[in-house]
KELUMDO-186167 format. One line per 3 residues: number of its first residue (from 1); for each residue x, y, z of N, C-alpha, C, O. Coordinates in steps of 0.001 Angstrom, whole numbers, plus 524288, in hexadecimal, padded with zeros to 5 digits. Example, Ala and Ser with C-alpha at 12.3 -4.5 7.8 and 13.67 -1.06 7.14 Angstrom:
2
1	83386:7E9C6:81E78:8300C:7EE6C:81E78:83390:7F31C:81E78:8379C:7F309:82111; 83232:7F736:81BA8:83566:7FBDC:81BE4:83264:8001E:81EBE:83461:80472:81F67
This chain:
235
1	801E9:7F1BE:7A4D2:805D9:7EDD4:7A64E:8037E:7EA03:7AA35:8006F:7EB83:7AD9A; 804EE:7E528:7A9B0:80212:7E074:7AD0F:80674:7DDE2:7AF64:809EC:7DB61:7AD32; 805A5:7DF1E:7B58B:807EA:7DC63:7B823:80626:7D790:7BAAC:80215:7D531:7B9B5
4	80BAE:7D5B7:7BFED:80933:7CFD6:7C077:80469:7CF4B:7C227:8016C:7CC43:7BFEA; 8033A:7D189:7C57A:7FDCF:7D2E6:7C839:7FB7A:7D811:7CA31:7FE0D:7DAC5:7CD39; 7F6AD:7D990:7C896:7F5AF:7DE64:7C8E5:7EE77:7DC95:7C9AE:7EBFB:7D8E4:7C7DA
7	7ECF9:7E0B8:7CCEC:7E795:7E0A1:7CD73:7E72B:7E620:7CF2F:7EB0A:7E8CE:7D028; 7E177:7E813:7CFA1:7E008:7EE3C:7D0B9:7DC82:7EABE:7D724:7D989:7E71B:7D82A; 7DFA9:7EF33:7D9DF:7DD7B:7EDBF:7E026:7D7D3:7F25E:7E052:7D946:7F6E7:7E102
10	7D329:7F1D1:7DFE6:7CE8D:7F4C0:7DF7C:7CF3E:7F8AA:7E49D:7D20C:7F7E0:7E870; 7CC29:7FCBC:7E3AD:7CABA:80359:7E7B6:7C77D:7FD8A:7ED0E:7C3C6:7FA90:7EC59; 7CA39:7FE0B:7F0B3:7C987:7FC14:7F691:7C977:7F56E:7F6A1:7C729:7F277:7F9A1
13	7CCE8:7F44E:7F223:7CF6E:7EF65:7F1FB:7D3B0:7ED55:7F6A8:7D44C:7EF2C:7FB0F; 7D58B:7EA48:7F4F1:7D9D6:7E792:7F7C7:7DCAB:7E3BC:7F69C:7DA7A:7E20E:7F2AC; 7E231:7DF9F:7F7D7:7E343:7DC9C:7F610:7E8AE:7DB68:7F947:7E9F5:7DDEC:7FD2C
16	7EB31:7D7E5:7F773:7F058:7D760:7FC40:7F1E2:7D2A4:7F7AD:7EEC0:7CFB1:7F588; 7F6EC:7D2DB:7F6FE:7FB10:7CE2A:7F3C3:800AA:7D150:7F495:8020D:7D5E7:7F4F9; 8040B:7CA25:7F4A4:80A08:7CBE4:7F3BC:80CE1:7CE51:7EF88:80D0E:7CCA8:7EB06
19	80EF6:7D21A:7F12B:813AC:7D394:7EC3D:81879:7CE69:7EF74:81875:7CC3D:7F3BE; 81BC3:7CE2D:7EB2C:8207C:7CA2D:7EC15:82494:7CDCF:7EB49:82484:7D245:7E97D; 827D0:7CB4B:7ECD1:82EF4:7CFA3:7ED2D:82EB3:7CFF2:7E829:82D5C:7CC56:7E548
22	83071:7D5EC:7E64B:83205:7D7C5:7E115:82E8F:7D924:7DD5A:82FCC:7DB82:7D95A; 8294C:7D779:7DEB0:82483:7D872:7DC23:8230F:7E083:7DE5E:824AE:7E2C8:7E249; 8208E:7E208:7DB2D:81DCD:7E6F3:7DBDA:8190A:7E78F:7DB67:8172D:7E486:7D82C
25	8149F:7EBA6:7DE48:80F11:7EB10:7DE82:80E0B:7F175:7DD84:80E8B:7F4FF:7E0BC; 80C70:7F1CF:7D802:80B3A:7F5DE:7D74F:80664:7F7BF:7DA13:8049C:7F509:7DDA0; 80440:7FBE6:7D8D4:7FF51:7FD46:7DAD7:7FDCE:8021B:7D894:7FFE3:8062E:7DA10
28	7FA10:80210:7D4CB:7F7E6:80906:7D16C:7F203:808F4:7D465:7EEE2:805B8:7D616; 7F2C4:81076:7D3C2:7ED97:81170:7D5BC:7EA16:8111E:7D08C:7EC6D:81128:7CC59; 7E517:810D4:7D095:7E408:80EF1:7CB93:7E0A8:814B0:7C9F0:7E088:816DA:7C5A6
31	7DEA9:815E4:7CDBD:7DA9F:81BC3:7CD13:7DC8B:8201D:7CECC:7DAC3:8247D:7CDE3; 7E053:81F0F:7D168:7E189:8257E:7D66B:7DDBE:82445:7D864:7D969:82239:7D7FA; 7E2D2:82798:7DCAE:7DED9:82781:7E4C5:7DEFC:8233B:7E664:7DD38:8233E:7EADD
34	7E111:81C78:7E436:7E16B:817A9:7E7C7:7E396:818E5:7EF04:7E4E2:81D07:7F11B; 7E347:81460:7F0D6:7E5C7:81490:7F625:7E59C:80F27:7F48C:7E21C:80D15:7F1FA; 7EA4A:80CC3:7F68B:7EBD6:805EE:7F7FB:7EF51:8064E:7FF01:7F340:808A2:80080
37	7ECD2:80409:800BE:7EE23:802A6:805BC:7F18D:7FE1B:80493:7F01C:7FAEE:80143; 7F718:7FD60:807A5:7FB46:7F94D:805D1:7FD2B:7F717:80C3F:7FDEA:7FA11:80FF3; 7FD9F:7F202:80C65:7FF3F:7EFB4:81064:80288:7EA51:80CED:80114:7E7B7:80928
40	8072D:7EA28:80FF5:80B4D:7E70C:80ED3:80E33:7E445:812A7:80F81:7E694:816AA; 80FB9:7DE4E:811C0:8113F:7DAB7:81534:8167C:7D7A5:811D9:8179F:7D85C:80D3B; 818C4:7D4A3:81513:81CCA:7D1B2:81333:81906:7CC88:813C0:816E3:7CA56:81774
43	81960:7CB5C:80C0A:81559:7C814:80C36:8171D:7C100:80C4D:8158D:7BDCF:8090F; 81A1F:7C006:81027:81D6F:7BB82:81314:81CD2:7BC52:817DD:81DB4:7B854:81A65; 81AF2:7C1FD:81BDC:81CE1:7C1FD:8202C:819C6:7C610:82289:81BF5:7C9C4:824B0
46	81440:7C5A7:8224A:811C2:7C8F1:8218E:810A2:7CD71:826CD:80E31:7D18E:82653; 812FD:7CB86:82B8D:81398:7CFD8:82F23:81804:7D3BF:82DD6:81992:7D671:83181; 819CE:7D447:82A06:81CB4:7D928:8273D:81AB1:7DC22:823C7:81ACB:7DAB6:81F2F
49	818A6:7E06B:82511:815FE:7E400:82151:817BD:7E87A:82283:81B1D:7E9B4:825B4; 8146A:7EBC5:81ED5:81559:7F1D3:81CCA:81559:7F4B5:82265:811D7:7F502:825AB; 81B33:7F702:82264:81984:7FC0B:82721:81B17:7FF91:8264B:81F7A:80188:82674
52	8146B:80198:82475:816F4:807B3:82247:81ADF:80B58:825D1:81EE6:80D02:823C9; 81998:80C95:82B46:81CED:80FD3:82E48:8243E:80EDA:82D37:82770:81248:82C26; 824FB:80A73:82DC7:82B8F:80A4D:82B5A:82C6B:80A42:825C2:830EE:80A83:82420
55	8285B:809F2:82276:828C8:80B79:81BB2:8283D:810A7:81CAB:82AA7:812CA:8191A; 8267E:813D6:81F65:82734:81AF0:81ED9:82B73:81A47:82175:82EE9:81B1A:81E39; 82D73:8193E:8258F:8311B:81CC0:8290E:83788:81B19:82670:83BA0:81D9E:82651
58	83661:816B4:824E2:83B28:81576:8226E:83D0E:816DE:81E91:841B8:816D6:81D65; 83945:8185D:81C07:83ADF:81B9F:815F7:83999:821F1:81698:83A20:824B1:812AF; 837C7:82479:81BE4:83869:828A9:81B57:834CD:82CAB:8199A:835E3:83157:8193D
61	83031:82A6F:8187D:82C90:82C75:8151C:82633:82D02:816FF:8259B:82A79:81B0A; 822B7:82ED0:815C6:81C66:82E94:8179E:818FE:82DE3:81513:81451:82E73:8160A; 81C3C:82BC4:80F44:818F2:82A29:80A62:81BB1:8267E:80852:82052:82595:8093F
64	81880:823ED:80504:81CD6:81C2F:802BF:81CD4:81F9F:7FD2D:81A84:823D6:7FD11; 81FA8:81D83:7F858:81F6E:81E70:7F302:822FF:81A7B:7EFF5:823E0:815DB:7F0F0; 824A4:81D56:7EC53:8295B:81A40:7EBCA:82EAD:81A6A:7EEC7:82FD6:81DC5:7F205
67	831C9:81649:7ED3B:8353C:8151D:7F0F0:8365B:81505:7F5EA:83A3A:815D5:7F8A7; 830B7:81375:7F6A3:82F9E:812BE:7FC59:82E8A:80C5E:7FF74:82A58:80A48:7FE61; 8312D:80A4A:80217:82F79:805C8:802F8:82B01:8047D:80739:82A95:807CF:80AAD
70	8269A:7FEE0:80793:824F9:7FF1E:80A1D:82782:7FB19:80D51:82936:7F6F4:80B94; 827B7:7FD35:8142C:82C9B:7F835:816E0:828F8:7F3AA:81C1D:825C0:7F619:81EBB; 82953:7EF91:81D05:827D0:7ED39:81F04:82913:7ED7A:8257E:82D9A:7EE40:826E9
73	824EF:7ECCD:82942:82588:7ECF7:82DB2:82C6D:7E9FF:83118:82E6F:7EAB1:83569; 82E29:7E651:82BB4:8329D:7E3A0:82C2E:836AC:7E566:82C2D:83A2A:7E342:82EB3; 83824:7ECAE:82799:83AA5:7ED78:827A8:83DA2:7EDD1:820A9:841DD:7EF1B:81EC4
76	83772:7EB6B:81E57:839A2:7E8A7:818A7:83631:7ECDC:81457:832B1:7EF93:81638; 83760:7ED2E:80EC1:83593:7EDE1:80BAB:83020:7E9C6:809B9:831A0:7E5EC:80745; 82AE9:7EA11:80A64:82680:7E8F4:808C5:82509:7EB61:801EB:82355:7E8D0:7FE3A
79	8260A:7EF78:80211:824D7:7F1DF:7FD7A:82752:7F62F:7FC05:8281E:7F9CF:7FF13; 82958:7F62F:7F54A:82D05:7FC39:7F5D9:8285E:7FFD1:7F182:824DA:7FD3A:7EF7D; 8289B:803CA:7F0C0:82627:805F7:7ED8E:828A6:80825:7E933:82AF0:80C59:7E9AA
82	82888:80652:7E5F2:82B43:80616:7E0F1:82AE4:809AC:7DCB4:82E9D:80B4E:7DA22; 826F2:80AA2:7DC33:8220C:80EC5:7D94C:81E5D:80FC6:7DADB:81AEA:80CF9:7DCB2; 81EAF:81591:7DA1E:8183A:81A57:7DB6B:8182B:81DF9:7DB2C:81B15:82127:7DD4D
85	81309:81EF8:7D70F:811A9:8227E:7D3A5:80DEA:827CA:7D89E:80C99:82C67:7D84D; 80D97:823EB:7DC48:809F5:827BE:7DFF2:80BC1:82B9D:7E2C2:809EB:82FD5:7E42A; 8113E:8289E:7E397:81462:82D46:7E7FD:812CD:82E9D:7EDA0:813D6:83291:7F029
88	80FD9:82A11:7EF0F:80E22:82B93:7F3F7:80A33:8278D:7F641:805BA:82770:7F47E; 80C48:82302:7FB91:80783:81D5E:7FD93:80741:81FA5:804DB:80A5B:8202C:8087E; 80384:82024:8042E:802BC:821DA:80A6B:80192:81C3A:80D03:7FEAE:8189A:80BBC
91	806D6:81D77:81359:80558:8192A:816DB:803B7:81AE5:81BA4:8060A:81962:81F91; 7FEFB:81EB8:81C0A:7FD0D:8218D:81FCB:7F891:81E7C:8213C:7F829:81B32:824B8; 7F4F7:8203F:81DAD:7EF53:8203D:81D69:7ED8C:81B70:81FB9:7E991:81C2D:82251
94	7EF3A:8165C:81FB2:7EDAB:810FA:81F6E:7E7AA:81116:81CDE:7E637:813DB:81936; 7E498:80D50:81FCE:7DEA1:80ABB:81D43:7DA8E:80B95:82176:7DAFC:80B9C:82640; 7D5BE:80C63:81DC8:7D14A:80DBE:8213A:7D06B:807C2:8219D:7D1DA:8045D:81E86
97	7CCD3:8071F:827AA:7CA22:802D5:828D9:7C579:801DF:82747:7C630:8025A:8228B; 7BE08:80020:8280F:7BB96:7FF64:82507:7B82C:8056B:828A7:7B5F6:808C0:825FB; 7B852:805D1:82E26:7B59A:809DC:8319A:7B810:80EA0:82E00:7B532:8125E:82D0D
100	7BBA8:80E91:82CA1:7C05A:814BA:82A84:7BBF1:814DB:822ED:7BA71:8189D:82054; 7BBA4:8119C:8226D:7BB4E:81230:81BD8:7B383:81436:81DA6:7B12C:8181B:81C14; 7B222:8114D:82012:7AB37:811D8:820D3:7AA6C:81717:82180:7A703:818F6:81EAC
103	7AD69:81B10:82589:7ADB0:81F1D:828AD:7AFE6:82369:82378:7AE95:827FF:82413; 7B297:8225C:81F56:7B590:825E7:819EC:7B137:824E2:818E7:7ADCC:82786:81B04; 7AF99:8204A:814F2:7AC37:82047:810FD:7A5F6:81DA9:80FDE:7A360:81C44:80C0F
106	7A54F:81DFB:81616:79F25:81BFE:81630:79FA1:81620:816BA:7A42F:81495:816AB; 79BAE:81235:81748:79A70:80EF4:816C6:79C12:80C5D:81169:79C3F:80F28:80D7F; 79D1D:807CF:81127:79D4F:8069B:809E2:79D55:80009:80A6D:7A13B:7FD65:80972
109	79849:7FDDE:80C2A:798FC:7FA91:80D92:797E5:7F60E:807A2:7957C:7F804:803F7; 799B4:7F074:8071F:799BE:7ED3D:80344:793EF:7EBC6:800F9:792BA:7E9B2:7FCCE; 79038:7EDF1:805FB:78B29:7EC20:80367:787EB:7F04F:7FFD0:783BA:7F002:7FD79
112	78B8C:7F424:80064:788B0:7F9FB:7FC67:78D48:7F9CD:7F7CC:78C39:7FAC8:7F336; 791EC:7F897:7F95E:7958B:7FAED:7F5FB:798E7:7F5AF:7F1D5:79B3E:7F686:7EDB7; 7985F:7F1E5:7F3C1:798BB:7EBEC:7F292:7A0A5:7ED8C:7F062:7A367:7F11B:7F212
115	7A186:7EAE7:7EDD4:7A873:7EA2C:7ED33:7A963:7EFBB:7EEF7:7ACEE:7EF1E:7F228; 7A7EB:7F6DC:7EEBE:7A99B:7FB61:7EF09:7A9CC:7FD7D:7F5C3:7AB50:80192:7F7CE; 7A7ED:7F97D:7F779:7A6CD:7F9A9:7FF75:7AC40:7FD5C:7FFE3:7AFFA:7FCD4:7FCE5
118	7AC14:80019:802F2:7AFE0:80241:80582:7B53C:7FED8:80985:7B522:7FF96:80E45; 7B89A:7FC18:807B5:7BC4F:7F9C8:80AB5:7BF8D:7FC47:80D82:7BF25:800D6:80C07; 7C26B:7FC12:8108C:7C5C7:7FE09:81453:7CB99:7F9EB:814A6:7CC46:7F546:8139C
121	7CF44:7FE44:816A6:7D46C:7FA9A:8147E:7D6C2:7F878:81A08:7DAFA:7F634:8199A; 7D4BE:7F8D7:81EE8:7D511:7F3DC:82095:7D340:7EE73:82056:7D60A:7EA89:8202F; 7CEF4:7EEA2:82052:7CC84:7E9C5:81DB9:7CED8:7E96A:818F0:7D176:7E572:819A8
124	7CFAE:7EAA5:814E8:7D19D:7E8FD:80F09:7D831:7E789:810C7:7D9F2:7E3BC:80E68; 7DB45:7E9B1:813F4:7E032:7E860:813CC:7DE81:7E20C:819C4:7E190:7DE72:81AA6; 7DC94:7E251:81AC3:7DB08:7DD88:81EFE:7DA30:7D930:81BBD:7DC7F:7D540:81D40
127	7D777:7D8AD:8178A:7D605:7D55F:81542:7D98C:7D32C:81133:7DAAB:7CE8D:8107A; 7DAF8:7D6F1:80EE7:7E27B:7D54F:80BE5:7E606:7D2B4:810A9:7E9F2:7D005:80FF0; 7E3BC:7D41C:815D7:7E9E5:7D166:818AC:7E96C:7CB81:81918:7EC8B:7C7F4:81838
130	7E363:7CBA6:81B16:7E197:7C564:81CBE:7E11D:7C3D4:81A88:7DDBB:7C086:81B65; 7E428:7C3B3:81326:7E556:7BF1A:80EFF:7E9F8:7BCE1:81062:7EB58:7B84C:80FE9; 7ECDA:7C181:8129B:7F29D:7BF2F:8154B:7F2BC:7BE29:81A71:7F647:7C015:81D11
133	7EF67:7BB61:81C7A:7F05D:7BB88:823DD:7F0D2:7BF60:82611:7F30C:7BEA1:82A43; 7EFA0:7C418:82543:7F2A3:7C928:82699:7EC7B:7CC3E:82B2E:7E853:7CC5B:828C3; 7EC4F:7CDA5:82EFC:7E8D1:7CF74:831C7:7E8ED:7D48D:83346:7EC89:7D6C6:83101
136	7E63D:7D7C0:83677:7E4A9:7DDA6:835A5:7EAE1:7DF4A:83AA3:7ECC6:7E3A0:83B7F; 7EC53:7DA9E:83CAC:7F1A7:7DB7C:8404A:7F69E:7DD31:83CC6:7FA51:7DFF5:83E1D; 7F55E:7DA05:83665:7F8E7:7DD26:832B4:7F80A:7E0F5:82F79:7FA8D:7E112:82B60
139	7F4D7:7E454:83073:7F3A9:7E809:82D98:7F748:7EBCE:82DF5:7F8F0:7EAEA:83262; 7F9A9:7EF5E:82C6C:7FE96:7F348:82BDF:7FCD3:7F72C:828AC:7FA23:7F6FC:824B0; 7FF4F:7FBCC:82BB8:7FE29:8006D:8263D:7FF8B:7FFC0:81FDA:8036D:7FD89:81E15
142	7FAA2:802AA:81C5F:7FB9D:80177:818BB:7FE11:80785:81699:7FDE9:80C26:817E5; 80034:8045E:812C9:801E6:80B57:80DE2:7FD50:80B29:808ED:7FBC7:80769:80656; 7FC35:80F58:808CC:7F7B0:8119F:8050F:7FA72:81469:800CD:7FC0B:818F2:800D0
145	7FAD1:80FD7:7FC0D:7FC9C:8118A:7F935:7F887:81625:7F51B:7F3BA:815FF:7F4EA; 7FBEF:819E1:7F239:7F976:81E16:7EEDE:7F56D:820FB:7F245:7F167:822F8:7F08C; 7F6EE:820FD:7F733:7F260:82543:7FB53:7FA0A:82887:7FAE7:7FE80:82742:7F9A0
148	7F707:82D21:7FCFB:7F990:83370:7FF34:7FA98:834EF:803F5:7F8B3:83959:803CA; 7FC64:8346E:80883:7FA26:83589:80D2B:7FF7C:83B07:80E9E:803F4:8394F:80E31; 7FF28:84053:80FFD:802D2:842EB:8123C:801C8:8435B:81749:7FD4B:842DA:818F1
151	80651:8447A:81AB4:805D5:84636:820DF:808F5:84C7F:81FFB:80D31:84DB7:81E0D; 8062A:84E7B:82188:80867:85486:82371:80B89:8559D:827D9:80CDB:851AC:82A45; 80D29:859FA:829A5:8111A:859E0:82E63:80E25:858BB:83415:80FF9:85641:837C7
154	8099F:85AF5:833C5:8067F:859E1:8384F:804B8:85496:8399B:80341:853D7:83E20; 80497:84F77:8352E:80496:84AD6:83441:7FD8B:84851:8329F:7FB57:8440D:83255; 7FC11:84E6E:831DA:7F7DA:84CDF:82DCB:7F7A0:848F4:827AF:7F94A:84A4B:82360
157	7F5E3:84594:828AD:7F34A:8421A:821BB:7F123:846D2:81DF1:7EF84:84B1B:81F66; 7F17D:84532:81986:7EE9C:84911:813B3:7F055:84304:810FD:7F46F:840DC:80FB3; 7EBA5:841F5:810FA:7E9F6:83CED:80A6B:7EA4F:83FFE:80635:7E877:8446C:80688
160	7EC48:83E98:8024E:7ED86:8434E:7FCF5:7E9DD:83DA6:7F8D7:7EB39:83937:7F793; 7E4E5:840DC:7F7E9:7E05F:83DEB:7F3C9:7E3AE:83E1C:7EE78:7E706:8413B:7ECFB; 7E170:83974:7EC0B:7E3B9:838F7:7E62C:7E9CB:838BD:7E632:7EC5E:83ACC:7E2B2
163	7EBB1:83678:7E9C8:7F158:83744:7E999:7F41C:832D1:7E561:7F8DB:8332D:7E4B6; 7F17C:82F1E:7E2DF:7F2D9:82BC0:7E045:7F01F:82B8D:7DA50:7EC20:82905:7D973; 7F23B:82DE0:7D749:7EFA8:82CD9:7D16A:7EEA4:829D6:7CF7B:7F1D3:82658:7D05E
166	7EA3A:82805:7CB94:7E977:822EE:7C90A:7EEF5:82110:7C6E7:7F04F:823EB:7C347; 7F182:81E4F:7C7AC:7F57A:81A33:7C50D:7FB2C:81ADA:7C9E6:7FF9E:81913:7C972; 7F9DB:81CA7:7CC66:7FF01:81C99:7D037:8000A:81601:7D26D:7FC97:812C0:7D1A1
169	8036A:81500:7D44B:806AC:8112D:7D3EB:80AA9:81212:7D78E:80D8F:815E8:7D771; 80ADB:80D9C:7DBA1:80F6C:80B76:7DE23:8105F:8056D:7DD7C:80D4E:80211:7DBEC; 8141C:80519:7DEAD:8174C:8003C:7DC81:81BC8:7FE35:7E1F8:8201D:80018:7E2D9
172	818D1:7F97F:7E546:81BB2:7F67D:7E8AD:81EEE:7F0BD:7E742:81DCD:7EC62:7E58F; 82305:7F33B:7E8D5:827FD:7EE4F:7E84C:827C4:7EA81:7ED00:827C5:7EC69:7F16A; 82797:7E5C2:7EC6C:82769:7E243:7EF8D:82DEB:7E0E2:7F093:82FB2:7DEB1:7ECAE
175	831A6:7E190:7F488:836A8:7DFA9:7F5BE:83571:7D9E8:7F7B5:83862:7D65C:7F654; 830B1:7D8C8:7FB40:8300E:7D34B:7FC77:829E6:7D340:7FAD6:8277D:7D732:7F983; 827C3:7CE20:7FB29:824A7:7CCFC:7FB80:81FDC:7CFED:7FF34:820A7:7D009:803F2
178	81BCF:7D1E1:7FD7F:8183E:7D461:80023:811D9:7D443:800F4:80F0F:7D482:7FD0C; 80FEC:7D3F0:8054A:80960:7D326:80500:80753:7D8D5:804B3:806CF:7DB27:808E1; 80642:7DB01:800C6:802D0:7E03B:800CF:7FBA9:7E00D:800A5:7F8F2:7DC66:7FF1A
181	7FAAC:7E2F5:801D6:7F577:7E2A5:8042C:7F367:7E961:80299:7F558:7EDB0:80380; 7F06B:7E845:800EA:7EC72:7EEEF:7FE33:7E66F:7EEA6:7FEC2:7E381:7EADB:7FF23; 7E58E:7F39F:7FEB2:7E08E:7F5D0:7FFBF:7E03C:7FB23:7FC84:7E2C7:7FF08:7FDBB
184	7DD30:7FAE9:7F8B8:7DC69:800F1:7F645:7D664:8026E:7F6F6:7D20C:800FC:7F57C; 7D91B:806BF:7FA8F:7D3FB:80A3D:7FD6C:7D5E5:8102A:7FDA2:7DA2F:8120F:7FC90; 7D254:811EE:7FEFB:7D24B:817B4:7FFDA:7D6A4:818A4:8045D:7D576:8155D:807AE
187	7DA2B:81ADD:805D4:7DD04:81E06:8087E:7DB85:820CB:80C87:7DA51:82568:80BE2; 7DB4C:81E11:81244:7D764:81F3C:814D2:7D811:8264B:815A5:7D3ED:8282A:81739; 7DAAD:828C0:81530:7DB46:82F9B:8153E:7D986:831CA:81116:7D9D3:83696:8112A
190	7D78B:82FB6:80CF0:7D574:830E9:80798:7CF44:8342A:809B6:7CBDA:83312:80CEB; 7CFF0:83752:80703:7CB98:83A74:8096C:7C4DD:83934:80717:7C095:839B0:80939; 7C64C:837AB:80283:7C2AD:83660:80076:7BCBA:8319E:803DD:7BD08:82DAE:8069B
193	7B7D9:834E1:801AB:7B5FE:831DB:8051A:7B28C:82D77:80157:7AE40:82C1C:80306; 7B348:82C9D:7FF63:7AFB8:82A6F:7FADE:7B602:823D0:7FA59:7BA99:824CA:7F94C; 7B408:81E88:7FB5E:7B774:81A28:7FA71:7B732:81A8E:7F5CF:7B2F7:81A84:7F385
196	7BB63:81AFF:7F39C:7BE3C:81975:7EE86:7C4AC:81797:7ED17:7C831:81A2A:7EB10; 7C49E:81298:7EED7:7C79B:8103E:7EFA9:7CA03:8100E:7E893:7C722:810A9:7E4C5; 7CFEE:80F0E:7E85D:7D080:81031:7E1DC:7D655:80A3A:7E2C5:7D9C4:808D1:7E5D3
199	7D3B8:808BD:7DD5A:7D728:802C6:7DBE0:7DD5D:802F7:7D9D4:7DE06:8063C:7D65D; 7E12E:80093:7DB14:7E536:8007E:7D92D:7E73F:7FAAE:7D6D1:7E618:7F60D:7D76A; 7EB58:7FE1A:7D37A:7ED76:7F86F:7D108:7F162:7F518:7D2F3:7F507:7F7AE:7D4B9
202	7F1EE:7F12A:7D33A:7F642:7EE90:7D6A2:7F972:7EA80:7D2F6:7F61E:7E7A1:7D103; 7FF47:7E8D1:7D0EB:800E6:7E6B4:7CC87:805BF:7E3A1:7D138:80699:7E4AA:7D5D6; 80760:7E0F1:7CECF:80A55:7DEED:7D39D:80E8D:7DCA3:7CE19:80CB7:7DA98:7CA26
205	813D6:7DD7C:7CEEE:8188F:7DE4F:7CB07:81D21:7DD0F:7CB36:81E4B:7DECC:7CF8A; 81F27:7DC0A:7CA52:82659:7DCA1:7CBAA:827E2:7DFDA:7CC5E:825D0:7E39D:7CA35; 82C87:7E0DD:7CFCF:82D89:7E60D:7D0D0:831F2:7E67B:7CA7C:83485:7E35D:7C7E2
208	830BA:7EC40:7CA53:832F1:7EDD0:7C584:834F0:7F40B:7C54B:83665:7F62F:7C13E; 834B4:7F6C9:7CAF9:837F5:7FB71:7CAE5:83C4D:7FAE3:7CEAC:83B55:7FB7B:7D358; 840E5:7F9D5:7CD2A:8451E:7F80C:7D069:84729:7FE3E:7D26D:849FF:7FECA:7D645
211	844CF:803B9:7CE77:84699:808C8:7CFAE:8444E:809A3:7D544:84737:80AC5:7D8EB; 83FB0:80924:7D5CD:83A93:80C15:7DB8C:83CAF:806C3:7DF48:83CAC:80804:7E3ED; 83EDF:7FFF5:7DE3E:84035:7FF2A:7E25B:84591:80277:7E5CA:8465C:803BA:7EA5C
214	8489A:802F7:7E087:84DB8:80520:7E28A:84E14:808E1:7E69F:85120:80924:7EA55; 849CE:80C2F:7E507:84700:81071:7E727:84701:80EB3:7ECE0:849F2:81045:7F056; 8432D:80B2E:7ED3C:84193:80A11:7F2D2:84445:8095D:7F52B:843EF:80C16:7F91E
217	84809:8064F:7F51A:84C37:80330:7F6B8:84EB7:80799:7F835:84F43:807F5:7FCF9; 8511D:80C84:7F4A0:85659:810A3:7F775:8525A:8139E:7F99E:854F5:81588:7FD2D; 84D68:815BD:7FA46:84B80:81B06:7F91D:84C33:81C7C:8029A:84BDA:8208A:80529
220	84D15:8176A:8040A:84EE7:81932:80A0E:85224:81312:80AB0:850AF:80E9C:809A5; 856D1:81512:80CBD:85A91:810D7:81116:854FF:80ADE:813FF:854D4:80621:81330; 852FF:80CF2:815DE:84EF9:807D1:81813:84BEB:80700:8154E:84838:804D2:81779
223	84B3B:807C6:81044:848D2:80332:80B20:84E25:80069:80983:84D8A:7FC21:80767; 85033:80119:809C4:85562:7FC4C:808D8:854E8:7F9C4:80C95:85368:7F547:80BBB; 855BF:7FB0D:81177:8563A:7F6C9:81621:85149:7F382:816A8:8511B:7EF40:818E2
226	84C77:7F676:813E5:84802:7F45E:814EF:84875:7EE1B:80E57:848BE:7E968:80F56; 84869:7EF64:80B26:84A4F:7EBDA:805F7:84DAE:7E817:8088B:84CB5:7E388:8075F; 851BF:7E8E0:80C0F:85709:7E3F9:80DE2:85591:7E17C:81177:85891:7DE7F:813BF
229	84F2A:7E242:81340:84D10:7E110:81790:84B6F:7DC30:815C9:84C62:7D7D8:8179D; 8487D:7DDA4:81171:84578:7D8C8:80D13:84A48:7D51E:80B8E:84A03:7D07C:80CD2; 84DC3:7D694:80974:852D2:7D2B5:80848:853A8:7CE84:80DD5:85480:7C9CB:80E24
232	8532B:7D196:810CA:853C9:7CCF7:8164D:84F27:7C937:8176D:84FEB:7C597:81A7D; 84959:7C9F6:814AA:845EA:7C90B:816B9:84511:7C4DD:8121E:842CA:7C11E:81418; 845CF:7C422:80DB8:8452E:7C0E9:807DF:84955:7BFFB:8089C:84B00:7C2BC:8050A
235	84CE0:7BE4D:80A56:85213:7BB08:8098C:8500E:7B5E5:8090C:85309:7B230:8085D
């Protein structure tokens, strides 16, 4: 099936474009084991972005999936999650820097390794911002989509490897207009020591499951208030 726009974001790629209100941005893992690092802005107003801490506490939860929304530092719906096959986007882990990736996986510098260099997802999400004016003062936690992350009672991390099968799939609903911004890299808790960064697909659509928005919308009291937030804000 061919949608409006679709491209494969390559293993330690990157990229940043608007979804528009009502549009959806799929995203498949293409091999199993991807990680996509996700950062999101109100793409009119761009000191409003993703905060993960009131997208958990407000919905109650320590994992995103479906019918889960992602909510803006404003108070608003940024992104709902509509569909996913994964069942599970960790907003723990965030991104290694370039000292964090050298110190995992050796040296991997561009003059031995030429396009396969070892990147790091601050620099890769830095460089998506400063297409939009955006500087390392706006950088914000990201959610890692198709990573695993559990906390135990003692408040220990466990990264759960392979947690995403070849063809898994989530699917973001745009309520307004949005600047998203990605990085697919390794998961900095991924134990693995060997870079093998793995490519996903990205299709950008109409929204077309009115069931998984419905979802979002009832699945807690403050995703409604968060949706009537946007009605005040697009008037």
């Amino acid at each position: 099936m061919t949608h409006p726009y679709e491209e494969t974001l390559p293993g330690g790629g990157h990229t940043s474009f608007v979804v528009k209100q009502g549009q959806s941005l799929r995203l498949t893992d293409i091999e199993g084991g991807a990680n996509v690092s996700l950062m999101l802005f109100n793409a009119h107003e761009k000191s409003e972005r993703l905060n993960l801490p009131d997208t958990l506490k407000g919905q109650h939860t320590a994992r995103l999936g479906a019918g889960h929304c992602l909510y803006s530092d404003m108070g608003r719906v940024l992104a709902a999650i509509v569909t996913d096959t994964c069942g599970w986007h960790d907003s723990f882990g965030g991104v290694l820097n370039a000292e964090e990736v050298a110190e995992k996986y050796g040296q991997g510098r561009y003059q031995e390794r030429r396009n396969g260099f070892h990147r790091n997802g601050l620099d890769n999400l830095l460089v998506e911002m400063g297409k939009w004016n955006l500087n390392l003062e706006d950088l914000h936690m990201v959610l890692n989509l198709f990573s695993k992350v559990t906390v135990d009672e003692q408040g220990a991390f466990t990264f759960h490897a392979q947690h995403s099968a070849a063809g898994s799939m989530v699917e973001l609903y745009a309520p307004m207009d949005i600047l998203v911004v990605l990085t697919a890299l390794p998961h900095p808790m991924d134990p693995n020591q060997e870079y093998t960064p793995r490519p996903v697909q990205l299709a950008l659509m109409p929204a077309s499951d009115p069931a998984g928005l419905t979802l979002c919308k009832t699945s807690r009291p403050e995703n409604l208030r968060a949706f009537h937030n946007i009605e005040r804000f697009v008037v």
